[in-house]
LUMPA-690302 format. One record per residue (C-alpha): residue in three letters; z, x, y. Coordinates in Angstrom, 2 decimals. Example, Ala and Ser with C-alpha at 12.3 -4.5 7.8 and 13.67 -1.06 7.14 Angstrom:
# residues 2
residuo; w; u; v
ALA; 7.80; 12.30; -4.50
SER; 7.14; 13.67; -1.06
***
This chain:
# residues 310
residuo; w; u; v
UNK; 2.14; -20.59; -4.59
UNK; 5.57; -20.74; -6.16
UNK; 4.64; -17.31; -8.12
UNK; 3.81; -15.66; -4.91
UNK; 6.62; -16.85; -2.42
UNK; 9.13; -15.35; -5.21
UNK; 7.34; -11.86; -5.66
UNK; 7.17; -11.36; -1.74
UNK; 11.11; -12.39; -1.44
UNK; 12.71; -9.75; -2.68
UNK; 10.40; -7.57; -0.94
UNK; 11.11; -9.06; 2.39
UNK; 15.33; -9.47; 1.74
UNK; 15.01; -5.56; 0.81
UNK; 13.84; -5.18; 4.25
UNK; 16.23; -7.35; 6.30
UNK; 18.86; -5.74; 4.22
UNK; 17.45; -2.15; 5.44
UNK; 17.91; -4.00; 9.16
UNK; 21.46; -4.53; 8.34
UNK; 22.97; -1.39; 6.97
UNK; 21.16; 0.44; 10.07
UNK; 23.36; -1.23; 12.09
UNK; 26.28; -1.29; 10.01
UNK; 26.99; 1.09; 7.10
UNK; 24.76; 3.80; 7.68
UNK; 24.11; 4.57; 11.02
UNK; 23.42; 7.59; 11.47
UNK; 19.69; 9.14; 11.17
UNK; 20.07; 11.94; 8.67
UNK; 21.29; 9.24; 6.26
UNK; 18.16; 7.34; 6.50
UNK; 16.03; 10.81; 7.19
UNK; 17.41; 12.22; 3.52
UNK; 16.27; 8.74; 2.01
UNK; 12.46; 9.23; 3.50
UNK; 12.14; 12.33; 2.13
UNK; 13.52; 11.45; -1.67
UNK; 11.01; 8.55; -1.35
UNK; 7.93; 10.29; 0.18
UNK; 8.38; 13.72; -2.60
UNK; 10.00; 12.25; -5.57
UNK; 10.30; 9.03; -6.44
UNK; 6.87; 6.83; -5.59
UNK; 5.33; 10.03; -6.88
UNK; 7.21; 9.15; -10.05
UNK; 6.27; 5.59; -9.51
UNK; 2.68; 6.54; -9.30
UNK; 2.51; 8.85; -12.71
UNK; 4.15; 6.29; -14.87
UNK; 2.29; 3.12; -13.77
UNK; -1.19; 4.87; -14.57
UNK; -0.04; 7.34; -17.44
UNK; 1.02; 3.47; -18.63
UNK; -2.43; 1.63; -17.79
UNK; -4.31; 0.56; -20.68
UNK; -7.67; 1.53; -18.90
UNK; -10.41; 0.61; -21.96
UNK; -10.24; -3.36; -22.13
UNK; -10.54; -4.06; -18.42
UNK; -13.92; -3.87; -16.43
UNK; -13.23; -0.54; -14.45
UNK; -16.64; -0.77; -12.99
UNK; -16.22; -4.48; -11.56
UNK; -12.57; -4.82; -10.83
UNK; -12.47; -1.22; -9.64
UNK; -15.75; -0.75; -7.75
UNK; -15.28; -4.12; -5.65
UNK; -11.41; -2.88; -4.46
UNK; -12.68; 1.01; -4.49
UNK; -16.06; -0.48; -2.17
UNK; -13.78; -2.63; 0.14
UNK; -10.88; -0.16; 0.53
UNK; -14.15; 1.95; 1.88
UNK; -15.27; -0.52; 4.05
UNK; -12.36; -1.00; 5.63
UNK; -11.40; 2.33; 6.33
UNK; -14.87; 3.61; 7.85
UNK; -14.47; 0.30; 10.49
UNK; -11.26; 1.39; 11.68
UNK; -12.70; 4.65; 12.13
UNK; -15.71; 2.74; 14.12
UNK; -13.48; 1.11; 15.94
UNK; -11.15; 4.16; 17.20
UNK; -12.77; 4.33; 20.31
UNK; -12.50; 1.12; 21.53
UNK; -9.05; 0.85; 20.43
UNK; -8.22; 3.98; 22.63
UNK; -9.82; 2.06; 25.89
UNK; -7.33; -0.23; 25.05
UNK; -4.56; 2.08; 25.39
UNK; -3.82; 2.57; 21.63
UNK; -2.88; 6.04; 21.18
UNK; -3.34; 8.58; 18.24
UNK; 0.08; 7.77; 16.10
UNK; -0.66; 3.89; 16.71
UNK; -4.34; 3.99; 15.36
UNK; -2.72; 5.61; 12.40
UNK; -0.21; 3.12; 11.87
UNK; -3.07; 0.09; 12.23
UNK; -5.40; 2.07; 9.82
UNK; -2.75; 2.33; 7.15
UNK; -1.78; -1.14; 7.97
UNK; -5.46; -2.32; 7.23
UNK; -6.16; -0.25; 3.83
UNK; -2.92; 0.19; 2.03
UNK; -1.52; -2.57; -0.59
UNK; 1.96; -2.85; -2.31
UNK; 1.65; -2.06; -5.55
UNK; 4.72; -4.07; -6.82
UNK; 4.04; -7.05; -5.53
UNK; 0.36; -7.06; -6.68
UNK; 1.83; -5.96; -10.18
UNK; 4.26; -8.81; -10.01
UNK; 1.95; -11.23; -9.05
UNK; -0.67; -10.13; -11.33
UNK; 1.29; -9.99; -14.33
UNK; 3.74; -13.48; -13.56
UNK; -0.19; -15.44; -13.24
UNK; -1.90; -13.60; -16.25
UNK; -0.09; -11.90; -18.38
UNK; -0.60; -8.35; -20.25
UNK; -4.52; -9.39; -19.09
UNK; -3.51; -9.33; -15.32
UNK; -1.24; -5.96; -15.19
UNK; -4.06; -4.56; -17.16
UNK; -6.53; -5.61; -14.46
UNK; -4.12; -4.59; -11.86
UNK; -3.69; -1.00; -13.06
UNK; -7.13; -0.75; -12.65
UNK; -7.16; -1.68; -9.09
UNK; -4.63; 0.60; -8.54
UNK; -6.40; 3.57; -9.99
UNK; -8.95; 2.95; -7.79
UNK; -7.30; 2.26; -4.67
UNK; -4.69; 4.56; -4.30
UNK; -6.33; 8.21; -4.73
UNK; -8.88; 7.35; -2.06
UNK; -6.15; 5.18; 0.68
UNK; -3.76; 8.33; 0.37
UNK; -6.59; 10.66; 1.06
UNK; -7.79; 8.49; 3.81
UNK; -4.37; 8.05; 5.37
UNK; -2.96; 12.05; 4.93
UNK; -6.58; 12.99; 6.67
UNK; -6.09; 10.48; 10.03
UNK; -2.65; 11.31; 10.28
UNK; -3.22; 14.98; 10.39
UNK; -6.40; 14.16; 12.51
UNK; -4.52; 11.51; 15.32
UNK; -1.37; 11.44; 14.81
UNK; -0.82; 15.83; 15.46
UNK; 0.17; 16.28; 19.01
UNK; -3.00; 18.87; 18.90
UNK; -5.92; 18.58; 16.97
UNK; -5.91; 19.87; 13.54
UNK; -8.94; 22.37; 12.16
UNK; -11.10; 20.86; 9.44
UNK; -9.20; 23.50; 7.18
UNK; -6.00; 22.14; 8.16
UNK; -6.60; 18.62; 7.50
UNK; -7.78; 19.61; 4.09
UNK; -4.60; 21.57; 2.93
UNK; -2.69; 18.82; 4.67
UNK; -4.07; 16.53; 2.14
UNK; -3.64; 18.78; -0.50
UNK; -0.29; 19.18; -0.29
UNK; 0.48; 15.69; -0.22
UNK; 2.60; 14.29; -2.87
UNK; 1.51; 11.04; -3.49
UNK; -2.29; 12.28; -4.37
UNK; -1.11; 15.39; -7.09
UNK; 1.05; 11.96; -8.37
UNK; -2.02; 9.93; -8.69
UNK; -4.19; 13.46; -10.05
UNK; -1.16; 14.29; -12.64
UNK; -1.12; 10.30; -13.69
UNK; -4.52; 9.82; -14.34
UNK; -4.99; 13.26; -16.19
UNK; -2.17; 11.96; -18.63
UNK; -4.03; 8.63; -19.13
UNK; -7.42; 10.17; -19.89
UNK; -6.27; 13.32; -22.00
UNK; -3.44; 11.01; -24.02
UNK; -0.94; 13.66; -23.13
UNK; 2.27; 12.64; -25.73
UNK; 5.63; 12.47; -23.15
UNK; 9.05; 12.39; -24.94
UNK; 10.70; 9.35; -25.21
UNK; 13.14; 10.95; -22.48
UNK; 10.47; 11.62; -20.05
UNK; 9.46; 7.48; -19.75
UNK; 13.28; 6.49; -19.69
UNK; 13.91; 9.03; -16.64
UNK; 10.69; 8.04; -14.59
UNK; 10.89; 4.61; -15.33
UNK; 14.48; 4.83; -13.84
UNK; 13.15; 7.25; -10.82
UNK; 9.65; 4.93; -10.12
UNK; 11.86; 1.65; -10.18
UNK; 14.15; 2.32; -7.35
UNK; 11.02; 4.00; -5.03
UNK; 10.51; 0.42; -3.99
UNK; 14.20; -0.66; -3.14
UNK; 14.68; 2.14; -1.48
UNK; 11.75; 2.69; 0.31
UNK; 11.81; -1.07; 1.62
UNK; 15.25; -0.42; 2.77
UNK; 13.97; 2.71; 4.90
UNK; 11.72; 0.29; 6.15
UNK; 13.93; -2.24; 7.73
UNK; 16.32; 0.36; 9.01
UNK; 13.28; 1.62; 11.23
UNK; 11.79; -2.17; 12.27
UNK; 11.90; -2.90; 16.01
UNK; 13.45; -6.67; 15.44
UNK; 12.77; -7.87; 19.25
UNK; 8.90; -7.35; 18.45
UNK; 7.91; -9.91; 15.85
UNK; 7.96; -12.56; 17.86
UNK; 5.81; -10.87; 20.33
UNK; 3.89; -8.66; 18.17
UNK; 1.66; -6.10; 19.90
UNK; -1.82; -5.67; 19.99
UNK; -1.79; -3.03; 17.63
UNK; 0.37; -5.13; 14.61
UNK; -2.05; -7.94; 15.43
UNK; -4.45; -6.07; 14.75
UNK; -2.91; -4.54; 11.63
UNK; -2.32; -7.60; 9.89
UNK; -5.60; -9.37; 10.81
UNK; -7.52; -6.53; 8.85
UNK; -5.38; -6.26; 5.88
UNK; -4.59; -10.03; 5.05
UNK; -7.58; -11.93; 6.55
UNK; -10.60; -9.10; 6.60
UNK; -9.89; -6.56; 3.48
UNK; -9.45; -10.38; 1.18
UNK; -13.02; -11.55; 2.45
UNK; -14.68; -8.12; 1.78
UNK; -13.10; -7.87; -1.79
UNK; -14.32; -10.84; -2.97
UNK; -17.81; -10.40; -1.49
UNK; -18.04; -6.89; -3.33
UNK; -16.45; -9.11; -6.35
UNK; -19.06; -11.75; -6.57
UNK; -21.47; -9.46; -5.64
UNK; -20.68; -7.26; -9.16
UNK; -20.84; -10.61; -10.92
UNK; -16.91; -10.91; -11.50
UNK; -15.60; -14.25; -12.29
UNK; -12.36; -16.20; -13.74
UNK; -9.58; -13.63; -14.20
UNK; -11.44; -10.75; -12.93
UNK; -12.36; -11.98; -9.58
UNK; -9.15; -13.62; -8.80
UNK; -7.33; -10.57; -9.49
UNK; -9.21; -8.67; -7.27
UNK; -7.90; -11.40; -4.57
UNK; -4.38; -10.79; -5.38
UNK; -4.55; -6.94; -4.80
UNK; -6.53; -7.26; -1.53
UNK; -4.42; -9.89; -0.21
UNK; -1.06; -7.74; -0.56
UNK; 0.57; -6.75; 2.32
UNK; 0.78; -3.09; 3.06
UNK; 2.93; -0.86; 0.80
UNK; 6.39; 0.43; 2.22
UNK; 5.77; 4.11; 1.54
UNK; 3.04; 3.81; 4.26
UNK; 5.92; 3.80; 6.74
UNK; 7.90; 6.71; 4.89
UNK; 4.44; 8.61; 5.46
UNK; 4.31; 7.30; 8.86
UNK; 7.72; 9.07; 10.04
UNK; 6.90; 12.28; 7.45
UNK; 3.74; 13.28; 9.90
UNK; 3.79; 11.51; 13.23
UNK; 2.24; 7.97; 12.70
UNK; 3.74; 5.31; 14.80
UNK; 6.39; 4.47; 12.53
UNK; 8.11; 1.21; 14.38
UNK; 4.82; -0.39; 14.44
UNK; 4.00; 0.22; 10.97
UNK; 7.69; -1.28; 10.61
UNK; 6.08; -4.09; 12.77
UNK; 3.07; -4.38; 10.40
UNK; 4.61; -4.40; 7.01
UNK; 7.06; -7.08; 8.26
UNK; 4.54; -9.24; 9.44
UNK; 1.98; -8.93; 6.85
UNK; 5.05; -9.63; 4.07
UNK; 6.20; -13.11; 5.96
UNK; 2.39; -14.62; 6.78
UNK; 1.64; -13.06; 2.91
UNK; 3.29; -15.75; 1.59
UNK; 1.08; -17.86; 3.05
UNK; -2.28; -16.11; 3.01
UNK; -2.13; -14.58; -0.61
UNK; -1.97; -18.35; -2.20
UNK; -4.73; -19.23; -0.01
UNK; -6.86; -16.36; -1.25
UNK; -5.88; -17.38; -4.80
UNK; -6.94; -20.85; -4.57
UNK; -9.91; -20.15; -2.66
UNK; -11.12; -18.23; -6.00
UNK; -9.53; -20.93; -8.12
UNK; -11.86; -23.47; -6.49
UNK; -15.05; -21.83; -6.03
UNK; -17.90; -22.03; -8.55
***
C-alpha cells in the first residue's frame, strides 16, 4: 500500500499545484492554452516513442498480459457506447459522455510504470510496457473517434472522423514507437538524451494543466457524470481485467500486473485532449481528481485481492 500511496502523490500535488498557479502566477488562459498544446503535439508524443522504442517486448507474455488489458480496454469502451443513450435521458450531453468514456478507458502510464517497476523490478516495467503497447493505440483511437463523433457541435461524416483520428498525435507516437521496437531502428545516443528529457516533463506539465482547469467546489459534490467516470475506471475496468486475466491462465506476477494497470486512474493528457476537441474538460478535471485520491485506496485493494487469491 505504501508503494502505491507514494506513486499517486506526486501525481496528485502536481495537480493541486496546477490549482494554485491558476489562481496566482499564471492567470491568464493563453498561458495555460500554449502549455496544452506543447503537451497534446510534442511532448507525451515523445513520451510515448521512447517508453515503447525502450520496451523489451520478447521475455514478457504479450499474448496474456496484453490480450486480457487489450480485451478489457474493449469491453469497456463498447459499454459506454451501449450506454450513450441512457446517459443522454439523463441529461448528459455530447462533450460530457466524452469526458466519462475517456474517464472509464484511459490509464496513467506513469503511475502504472512506477508502481509496476517499485513492486517487481526490471520484470514488472517489462510487463508494464506490454500493457501499454496494447492499451494505448486502441484507447487513443477510441477516444479521437467519440470526440469527433459527440463532442463536434455538428455531427462529423464517417470520413471526417477517420482523418480526425489520423491526424492525431498521440497514435503516429504510438505507430512511430512501436515500428522502432520491432525493426531495431539504431537512434543516436543524442536522440534518447533529448526525448528522455522531452517525455519526462509531459507528465509534470500536463498534470499541472490539469489542476489549473479543475472545478474545486465539485469534488465534494461530484456529478453524476464523474460518478460515473470513476466507478467504471477504478471499480469495473479492475474486475474485467482480471477476469480476462484468469481467464488466459495468468498467474503470480503476470496477473497482478495486469491489476495495477487497470486499476490506474485516468491519464492527464485525456484532459489536454479533452480541451484540444470539445470534450467536457472540467469534468474530466473532476474525474482524474477523483479517481487519483480514491486510487490510493482502490489500487492496493486490487493488488491484494490478486495477492490472496489462489
Amino acid at each position: 500500500m505504501a508503494v502505491v500511496i507514494a506513486a499517486l502523490l506526486p501525481v496528485f500535488i502536481l495537480i493541486v499545484l496546477g490549482v494554485v498557479l491558476r489562481r496566482s502566477l499564471m492567470r491568464l488562459d493563453t498561458q495555460w492554452h500554449g502549455l496544452e498544446r506543447l503537451t497534446y503535439f510534442v511532448l507525451f508524443p515523445m513520451l510515448l516513442i521512447q517508453t515503447l522504442v525502450k520496451a523489451d517486448l520478447t521475455k514478457v507474455p504479450v499474448a496474456g498480459v496484453g490480450g486480457a488489458l487489450l480485451l478489457s480496454a474493449l469491453a469497456m469502451s463498447l459499454l459506454c457506447l451501449a450506454l450513450r443513450p441512457a446517459l443522454a435521458r439523463l441529461d448528459i450531453d455530447g462533450p460530457a459522455f466524452t469526458s466519462i468514456f475517456q474517464g472509464a478507458t484511459r490509464w496513467q502510464t506513469y503511475v502504472a510504470l512506477s508502481v509496476s517497476a517499485n513492486l517487481y523490478g526490471d520484470v514488472g516495467l517489462a510487463l508494464a510496457s506490454v500493457a501499454m503497447v496494447a492499451i494505448i493505440p486502441l484507447v487513443n483511437v477510441f477516444s479521437v473517434a467519440v470526440l469527433a463523433h459527440y463532442a463536434a457541435p455538428e455531427k462529423q461524416s464517417a470520413r471526417a472522423i477517420v482523418m480526425t483520428v489520423i491526424r492525431n498525435p498521440l497514435i503516429w507516437a504510438c505507430a512511430i514507437g512501436l515500428f522502432i521496437n520491432v525493426t531495431h531502428l539504431p537512434l543516436p545516443k543524442i536522440w534518447h538524451e533529448v526525448a528522455d528529457a522531452l517525455g519526462r516533463s509531459s507528465l509534470a506539465i500536463g498534470l499541472l494543466v490539469t489542476g489549473a482547469g479543475l472545478q474545486l467546489k465539485g469534488l465534494l459534490r461530484p456529478s453524476l457524470g464523474a460518478t460515473l467516470g470513476v466507478a467504471f475506471k477504478l471499480a469495473l475496468m479492475p474486475v474485467l481485467a482480471l477476469a480476462l486475466a484468469v481467464w488466459f491462465g495468468l498467474s503470480g506476477i503476470n496477473l497482478a500486473i495486469v491489476a495495477i494497470c487497470a486499476a490506474v486512474p485516468t491519464s492527464p493528457s485525456a484532459y489536454v485532449l479533452a480541451r484540444q476537441m470539445g470534450g467536457d474538460a472540467p469534468l474530466l478535471a473532476q474525474i482524474i481528481t477523483l479517481q487519483t485520491i480514491l486510487a490510493a485506496i482502490t489500487m492496493p485493494i486490487a493488488i491484494a485481492l490478486v495477492a490472496t487469491g489462489p
